[in-house]
C-alpha positions as CSV (number, residue, x, y, z in Angstrom):
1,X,-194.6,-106.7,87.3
2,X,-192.7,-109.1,86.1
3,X,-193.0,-113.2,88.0
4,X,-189.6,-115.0,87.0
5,X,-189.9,-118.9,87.0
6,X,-186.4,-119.8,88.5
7,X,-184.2,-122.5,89.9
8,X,-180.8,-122.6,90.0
9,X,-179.2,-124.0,86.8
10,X,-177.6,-122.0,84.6
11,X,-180.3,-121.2,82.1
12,X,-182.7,-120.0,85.3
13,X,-179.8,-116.9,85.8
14,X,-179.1,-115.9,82.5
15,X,-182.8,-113.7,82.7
16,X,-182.4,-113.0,86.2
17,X,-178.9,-111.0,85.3
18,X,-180.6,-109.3,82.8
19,X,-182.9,-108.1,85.5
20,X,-180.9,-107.2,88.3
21,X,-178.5,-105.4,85.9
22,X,-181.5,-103.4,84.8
23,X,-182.9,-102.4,88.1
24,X,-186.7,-104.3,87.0
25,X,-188.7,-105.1,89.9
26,X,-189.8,-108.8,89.5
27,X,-191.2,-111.7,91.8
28,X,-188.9,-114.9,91.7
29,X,-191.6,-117.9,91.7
30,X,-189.5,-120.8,92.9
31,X,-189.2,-124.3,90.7
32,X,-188.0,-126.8,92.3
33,X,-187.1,-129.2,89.4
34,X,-185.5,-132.0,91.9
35,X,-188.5,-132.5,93.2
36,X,-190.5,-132.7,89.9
37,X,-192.1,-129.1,90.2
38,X,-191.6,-128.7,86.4
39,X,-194.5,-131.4,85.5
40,X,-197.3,-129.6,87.7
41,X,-200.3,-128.7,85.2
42,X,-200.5,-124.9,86.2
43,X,-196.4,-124.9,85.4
44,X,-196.9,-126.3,82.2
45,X,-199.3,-124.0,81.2
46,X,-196.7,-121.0,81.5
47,X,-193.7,-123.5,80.1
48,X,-195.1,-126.2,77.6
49,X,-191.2,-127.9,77.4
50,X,-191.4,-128.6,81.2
51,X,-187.9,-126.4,81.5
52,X,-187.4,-123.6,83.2
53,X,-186.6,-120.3,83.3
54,X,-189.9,-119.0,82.3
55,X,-191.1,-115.5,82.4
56,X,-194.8,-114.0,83.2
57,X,-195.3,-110.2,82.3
58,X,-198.6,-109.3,84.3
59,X,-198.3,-105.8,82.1
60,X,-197.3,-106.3,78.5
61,X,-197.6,-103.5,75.9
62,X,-200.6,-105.2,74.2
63,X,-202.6,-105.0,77.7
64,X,-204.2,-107.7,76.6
65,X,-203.4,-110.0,80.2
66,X,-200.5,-111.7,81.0
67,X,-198.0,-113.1,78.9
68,X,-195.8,-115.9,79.4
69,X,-192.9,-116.7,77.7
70,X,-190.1,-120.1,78.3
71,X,-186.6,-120.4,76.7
72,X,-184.4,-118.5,78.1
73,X,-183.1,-117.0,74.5
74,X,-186.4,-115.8,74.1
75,X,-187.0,-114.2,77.5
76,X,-183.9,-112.4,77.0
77,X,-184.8,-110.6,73.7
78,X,-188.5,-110.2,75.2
79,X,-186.6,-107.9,77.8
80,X,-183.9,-106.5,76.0
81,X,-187.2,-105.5,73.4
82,X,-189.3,-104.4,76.2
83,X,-186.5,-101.8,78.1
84,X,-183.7,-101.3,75.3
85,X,-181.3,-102.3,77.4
86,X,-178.1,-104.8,77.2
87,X,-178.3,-105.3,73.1
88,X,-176.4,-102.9,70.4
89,X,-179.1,-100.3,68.1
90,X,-176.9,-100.2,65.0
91,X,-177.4,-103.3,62.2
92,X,-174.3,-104.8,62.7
93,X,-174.2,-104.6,66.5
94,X,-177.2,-106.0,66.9
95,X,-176.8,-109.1,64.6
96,X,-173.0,-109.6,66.0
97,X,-175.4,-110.0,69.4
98,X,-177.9,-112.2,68.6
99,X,-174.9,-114.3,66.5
100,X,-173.6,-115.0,69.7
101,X,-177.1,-115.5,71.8
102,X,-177.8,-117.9,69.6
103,X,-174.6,-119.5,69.5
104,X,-174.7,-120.1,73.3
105,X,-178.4,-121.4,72.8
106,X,-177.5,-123.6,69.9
107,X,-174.4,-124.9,70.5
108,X,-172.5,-123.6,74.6
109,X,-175.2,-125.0,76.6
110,X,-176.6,-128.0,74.8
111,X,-172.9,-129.2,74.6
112,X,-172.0,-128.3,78.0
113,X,-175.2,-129.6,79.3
114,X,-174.5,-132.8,77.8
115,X,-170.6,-132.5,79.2
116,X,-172.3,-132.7,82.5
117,X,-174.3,-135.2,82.3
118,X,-171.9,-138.0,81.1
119,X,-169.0,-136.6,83.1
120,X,-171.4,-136.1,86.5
121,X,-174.9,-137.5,86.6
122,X,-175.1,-140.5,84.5
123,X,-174.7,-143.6,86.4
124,X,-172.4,-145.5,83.8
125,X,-169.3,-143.6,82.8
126,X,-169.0,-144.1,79.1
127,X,-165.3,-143.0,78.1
128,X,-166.0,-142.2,74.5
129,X,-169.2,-139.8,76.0
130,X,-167.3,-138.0,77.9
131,X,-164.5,-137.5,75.5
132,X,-166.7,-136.5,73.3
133,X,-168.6,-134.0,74.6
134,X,-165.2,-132.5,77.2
135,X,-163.3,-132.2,74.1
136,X,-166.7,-130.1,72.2
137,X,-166.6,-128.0,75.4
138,X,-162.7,-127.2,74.9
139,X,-163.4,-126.4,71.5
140,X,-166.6,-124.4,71.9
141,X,-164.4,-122.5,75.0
142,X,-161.5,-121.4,72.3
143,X,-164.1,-120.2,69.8
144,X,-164.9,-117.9,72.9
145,X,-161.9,-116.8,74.1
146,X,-160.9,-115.7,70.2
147,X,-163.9,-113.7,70.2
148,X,-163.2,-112.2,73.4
149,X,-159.6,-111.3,72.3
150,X,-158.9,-107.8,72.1
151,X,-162.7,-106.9,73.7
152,X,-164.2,-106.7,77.0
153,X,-167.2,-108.5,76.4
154,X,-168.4,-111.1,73.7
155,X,-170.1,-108.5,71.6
156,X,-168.7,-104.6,72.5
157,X,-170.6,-103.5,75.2
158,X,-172.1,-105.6,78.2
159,X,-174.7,-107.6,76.6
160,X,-177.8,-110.5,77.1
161,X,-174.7,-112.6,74.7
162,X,-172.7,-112.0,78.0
163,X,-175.3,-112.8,80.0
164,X,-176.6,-116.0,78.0
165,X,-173.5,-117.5,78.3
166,X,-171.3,-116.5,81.8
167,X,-173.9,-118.9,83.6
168,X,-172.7,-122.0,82.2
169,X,-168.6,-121.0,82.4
170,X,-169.5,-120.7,86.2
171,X,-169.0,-124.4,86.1
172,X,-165.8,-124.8,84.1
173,X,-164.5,-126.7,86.7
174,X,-167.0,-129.0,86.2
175,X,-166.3,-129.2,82.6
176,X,-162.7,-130.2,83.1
177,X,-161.9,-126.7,82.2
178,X,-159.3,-124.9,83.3
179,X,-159.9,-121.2,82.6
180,X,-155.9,-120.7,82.7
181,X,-156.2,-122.0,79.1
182,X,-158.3,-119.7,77.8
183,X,-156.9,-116.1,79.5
184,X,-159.6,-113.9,77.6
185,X,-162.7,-115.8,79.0
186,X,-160.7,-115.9,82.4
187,X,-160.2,-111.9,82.3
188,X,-164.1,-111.7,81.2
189,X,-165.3,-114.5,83.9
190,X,-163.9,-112.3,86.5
191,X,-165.1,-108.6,85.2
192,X,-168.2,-110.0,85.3
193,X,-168.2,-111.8,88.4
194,X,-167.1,-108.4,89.9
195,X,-170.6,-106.4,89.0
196,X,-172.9,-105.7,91.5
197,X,-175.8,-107.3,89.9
198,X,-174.3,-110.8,88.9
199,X,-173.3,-110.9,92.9
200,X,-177.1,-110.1,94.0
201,X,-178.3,-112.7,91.3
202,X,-176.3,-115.6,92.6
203,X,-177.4,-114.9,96.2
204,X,-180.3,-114.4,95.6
205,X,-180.0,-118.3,94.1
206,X,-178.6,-119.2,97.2
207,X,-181.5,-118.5,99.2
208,X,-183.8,-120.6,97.1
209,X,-181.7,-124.0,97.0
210,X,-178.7,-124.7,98.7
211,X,-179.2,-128.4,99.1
212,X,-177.4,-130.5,96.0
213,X,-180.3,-130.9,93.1
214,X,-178.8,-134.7,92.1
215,X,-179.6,-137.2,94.8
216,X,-180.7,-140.5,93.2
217,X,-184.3,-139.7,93.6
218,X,-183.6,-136.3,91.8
219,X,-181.5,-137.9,89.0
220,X,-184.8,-139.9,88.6
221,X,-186.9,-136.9,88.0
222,X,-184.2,-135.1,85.8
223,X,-182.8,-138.0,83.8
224,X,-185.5,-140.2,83.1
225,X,-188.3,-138.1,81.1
226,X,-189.6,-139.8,78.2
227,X,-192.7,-139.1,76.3
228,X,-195.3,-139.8,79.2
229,X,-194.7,-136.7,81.6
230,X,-196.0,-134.6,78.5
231,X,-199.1,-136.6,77.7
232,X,-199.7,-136.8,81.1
233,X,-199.6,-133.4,81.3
């Protein structure tokens, strides 16, 4: 059994697709991060960044006890390892993949995440911030949508590189994007929206937190971690 530590941002449903795509049984363990869940000592434990997702396999192949696992990269190539599902067996397949897993990990969510930020949460609006980083997320979006040209998904086939990185185009809008200028990662955004599983992974998100996770109190937990919430730790 698998016991995925979840809340709703887009790196918690990247494993989650992966799971309801592959029919795994697994035990959502709720994290409420607005509320500072992320800093309790037996959490920390399982995710020493104080980020979720996280991921605890009660029955590895070692059988040697539990094993936990955080970043959401490497939960997804734990699983696609584990069931051989979701990532290409030839050489070439399989590095065009992980390419593009670690593209959205390296450079997609970091600069998105950041989009976010200054644009949303952060309570001075600095002009050249958001420029910045809404004008790395345009650019970051056409790299996409001229790999997706000509293909159905990022890599070939259905893959964790599709499911690393939908998550965070769920909140183009947010991002000042408007998917009408990127046509490939609009026709991809909505085959992928259309499959069973990425429908029961975002309701099953809904039913864990539908209240807004950036009141002021929140946005004091998110936003202002420095240094002392890990020695506290």
């Amino acid at each position: 059994m698998l016991d995925l530590y979840f809340w709703t941002t887009p790196n918690g449903y990247k494993p989650m697709l992966f799971l309801e795509e592959a029919g795994i049984p697994y035990e959502i363990v709720p994290v409420d991060i607005s509320k500072g869940a992320q800093f309790e000592p037996n959490f920390l434990k399982i995710s020493p960044n104080n980020r979720i997702p996280a991921l605890v396999d009660r029955t590895p192949e070692d059988m040697e006890g539990p094993l936990a696992l955080f970043e959401s990269g490497e939960i997804l190539l734990y699983l696609t390892e584990k069931y051989g599902k979701f990532l290409p067996t030839t050489l070439r397949g399989r590095h065009e993949t992980l390419q593009w897993l670690f593209w959205q990990m390296g450079g997609l969510g970091p600069m998105l995440g950041q989009n976010h930020h200054f644009s949303t949460y952060a309570p001075e609006k600095i002009p050249y911030a958001i420029e910045r980083y809404v004008k790395e997320t345009a650019r970051l979006y056409a790299v996409l949508n001229k790999q997706l040209e000509g293909r159905d998904f990022i890599s070939g086939d259905y893959s964790i590189a599709d499911m690393a990185c939908y998550p965070w185009v769920v909140l183009h809008e947010r991002q000042s994007i408007d998917l009408a200028d990127f046509p490939n990662i609009a026709r991809w955004y909505a085959a992928i929206w259309e499959r069973p599983a990425t429908k029961r992974a975002y309701e099953k998100g809904k039913a864990i937190n539908t209240a807004p996770t950036v009141s002021e109190e929140a946005k004091k937990i998110l936003f202002g971690q420095g240094a002392e919430v890990i020695k506290k730790g």
